[in-house]
PyMOL CGO cylinders between C-alpha atoms (Angstrom):
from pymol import cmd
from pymol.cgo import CYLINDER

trace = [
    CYLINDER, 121.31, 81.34, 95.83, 121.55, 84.19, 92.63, 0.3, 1, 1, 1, 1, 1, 1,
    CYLINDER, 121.55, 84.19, 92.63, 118.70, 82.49, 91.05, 0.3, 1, 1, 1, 1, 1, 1,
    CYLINDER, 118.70, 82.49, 91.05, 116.58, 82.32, 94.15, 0.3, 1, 1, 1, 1, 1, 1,
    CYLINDER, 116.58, 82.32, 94.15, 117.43, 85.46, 94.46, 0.3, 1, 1, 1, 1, 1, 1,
    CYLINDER, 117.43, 85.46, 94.46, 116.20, 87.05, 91.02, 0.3, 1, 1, 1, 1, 1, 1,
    CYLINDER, 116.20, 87.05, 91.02, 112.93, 84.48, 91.03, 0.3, 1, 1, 1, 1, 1, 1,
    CYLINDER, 112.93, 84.48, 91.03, 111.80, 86.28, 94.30, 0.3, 1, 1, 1, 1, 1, 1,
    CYLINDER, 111.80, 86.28, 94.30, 112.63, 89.63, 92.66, 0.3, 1, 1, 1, 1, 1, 1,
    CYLINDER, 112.63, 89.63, 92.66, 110.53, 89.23, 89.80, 0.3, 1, 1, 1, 1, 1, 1,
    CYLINDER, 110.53, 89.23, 89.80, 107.89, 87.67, 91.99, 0.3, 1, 1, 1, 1, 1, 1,
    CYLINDER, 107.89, 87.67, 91.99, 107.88, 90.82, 94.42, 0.3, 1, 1, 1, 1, 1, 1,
    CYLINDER, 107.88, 90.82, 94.42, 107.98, 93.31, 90.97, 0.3, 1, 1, 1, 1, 1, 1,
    CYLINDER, 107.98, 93.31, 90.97, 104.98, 91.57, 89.63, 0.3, 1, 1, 1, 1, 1, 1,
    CYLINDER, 104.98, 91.57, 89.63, 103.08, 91.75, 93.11, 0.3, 1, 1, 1, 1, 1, 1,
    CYLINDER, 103.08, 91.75, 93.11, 103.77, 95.63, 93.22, 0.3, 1, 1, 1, 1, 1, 1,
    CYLINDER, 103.77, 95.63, 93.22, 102.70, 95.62, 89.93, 0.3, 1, 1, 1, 1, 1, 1,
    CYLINDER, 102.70, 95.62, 89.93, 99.60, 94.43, 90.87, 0.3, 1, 1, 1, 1, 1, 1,
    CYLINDER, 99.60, 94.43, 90.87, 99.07, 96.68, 94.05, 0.3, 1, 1, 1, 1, 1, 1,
    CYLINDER, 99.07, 96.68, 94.05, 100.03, 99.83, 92.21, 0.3, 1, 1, 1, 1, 1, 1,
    CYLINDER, 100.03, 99.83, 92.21, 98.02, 99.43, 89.17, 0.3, 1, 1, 1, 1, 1, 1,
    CYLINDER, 98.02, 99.43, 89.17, 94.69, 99.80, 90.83, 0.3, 1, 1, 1, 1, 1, 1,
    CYLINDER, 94.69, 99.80, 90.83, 94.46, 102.83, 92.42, 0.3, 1, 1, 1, 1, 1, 1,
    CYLINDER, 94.46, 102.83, 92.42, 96.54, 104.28, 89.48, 0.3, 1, 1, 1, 1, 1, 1,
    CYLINDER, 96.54, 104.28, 89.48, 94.79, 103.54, 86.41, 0.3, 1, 1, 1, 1, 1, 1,
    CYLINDER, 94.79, 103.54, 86.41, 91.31, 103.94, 88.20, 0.3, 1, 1, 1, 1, 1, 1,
    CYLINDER, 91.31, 103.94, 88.20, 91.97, 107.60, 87.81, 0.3, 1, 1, 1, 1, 1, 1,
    CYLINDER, 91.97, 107.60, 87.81, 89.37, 109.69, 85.37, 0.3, 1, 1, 1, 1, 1, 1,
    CYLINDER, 89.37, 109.69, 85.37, 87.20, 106.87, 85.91, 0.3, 1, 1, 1, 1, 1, 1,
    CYLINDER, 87.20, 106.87, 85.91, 83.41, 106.91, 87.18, 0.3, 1, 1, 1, 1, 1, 1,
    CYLINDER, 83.41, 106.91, 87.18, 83.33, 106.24, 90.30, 0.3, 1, 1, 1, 1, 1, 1,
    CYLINDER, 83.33, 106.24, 90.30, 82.60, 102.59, 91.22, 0.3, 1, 1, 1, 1, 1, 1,
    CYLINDER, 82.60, 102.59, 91.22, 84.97, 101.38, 88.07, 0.3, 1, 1, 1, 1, 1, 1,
    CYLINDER, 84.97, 101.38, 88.07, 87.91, 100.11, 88.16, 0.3, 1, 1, 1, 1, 1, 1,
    CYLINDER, 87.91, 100.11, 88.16, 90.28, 97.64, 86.78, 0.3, 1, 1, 1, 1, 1, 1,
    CYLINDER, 90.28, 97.64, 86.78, 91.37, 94.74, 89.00, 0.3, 1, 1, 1, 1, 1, 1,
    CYLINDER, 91.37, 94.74, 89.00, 94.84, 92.77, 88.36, 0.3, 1, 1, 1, 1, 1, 1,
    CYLINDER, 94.84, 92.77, 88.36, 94.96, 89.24, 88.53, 0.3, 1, 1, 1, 1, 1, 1,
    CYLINDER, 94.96, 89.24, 88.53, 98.45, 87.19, 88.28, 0.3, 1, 1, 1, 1, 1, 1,
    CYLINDER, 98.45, 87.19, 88.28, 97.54, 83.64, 87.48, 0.3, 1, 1, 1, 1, 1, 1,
    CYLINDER, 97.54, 83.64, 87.48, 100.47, 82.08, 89.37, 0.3, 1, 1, 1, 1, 1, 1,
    CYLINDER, 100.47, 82.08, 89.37, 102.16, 83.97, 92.72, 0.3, 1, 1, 1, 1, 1, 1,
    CYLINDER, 102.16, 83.97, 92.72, 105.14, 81.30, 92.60, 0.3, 1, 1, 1, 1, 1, 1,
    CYLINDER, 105.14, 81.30, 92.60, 106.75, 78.86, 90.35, 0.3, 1, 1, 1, 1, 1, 1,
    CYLINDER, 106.75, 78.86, 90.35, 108.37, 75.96, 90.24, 0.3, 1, 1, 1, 1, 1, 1,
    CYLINDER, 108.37, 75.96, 90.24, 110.73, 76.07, 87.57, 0.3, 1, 1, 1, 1, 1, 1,
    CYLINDER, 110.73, 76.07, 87.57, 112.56, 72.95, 89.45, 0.3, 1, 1, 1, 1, 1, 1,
    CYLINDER, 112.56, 72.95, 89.45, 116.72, 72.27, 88.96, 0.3, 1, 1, 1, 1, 1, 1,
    CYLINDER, 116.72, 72.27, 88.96, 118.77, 75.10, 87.66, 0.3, 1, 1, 1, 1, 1, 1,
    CYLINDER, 118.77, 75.10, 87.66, 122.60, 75.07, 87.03, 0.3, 1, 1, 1, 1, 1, 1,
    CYLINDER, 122.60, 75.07, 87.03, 124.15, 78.24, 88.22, 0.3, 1, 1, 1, 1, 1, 1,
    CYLINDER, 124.15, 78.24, 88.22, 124.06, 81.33, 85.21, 0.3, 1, 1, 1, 1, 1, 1,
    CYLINDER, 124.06, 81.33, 85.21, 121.35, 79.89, 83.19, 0.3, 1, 1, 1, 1, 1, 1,
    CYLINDER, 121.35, 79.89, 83.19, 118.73, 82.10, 81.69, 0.3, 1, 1, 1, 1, 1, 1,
    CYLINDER, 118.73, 82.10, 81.69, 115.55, 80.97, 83.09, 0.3, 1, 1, 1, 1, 1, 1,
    CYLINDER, 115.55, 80.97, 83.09, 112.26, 82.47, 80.88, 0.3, 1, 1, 1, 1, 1, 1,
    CYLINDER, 112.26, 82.47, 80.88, 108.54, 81.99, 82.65, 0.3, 1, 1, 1, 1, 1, 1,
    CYLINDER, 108.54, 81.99, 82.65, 105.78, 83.87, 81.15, 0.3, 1, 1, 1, 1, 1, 1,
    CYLINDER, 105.78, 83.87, 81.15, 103.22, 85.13, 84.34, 0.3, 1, 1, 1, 1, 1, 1,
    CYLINDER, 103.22, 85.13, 84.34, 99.86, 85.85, 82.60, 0.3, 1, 1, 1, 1, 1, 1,
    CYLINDER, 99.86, 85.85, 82.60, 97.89, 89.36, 84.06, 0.3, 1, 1, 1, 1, 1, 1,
    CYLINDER, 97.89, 89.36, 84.06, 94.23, 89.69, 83.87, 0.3, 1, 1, 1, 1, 1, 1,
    CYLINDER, 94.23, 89.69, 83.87, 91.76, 92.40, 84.17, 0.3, 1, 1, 1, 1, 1, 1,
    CYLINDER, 91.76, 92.40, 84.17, 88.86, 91.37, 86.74, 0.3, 1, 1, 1, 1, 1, 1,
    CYLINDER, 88.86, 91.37, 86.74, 88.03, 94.42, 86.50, 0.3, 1, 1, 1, 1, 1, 1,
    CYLINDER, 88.03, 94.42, 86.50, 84.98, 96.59, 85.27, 0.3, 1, 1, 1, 1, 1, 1,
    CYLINDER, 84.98, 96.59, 85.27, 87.48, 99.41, 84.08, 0.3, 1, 1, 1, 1, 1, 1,
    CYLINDER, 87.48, 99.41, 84.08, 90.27, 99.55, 81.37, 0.3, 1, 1, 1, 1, 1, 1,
    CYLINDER, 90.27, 99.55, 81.37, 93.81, 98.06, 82.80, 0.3, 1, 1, 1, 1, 1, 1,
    CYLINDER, 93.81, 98.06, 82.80, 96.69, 99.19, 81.15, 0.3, 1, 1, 1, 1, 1, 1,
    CYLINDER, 96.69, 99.19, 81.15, 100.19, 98.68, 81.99, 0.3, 1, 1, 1, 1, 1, 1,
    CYLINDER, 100.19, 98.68, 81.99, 102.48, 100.57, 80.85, 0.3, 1, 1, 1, 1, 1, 1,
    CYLINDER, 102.48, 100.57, 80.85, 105.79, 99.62, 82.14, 0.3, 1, 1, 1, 1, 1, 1,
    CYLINDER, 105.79, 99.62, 82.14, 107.16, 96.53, 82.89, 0.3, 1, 1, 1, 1, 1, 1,
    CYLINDER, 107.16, 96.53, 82.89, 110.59, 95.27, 83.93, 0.3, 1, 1, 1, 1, 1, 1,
    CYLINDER, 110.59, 95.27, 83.93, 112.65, 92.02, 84.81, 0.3, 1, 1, 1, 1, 1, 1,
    CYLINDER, 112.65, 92.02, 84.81, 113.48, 91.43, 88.20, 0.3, 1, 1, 1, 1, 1, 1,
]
cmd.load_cgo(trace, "trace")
């Protein structure tokens, strides 16, 4: 239940991520631009895991955007 646990935590930081990077980075932009975040997986299945094991998963962010994305802080959930 821990694991589940931290794999929807790092799935909810990424989605906020996501949500807060647009309206945030579009600033000092022309109007019209801005970037767009795109997570190329919502959910994995990372399948059995015994109980305290590190599990690593690499989500991959890209710009859809017509303005710069930058991020600028990221964390583990």
């Amino acid at each position: 239940m821990l694991l589940r646990n931290k794999i929807l935590l790092a799935v909810l930081a990424l989605a906020v991520l996501a949500a807060l990077a647009l309206p945030a980075f579009g600033q000092g932009k022309p109007a019209g631009k801005a970037p767009v975040a795109v997570v190329d997986k919502k959910t994995v299945n990372i399948g059995d895991v015994i109980e305290q094991q590190d599990i690593e998963y690499t989500f991959a962010l890209k710009n859809r955007g017509d303005a710069e994305l930058q991020v600028l802080n990221v964390r583990p959930g």
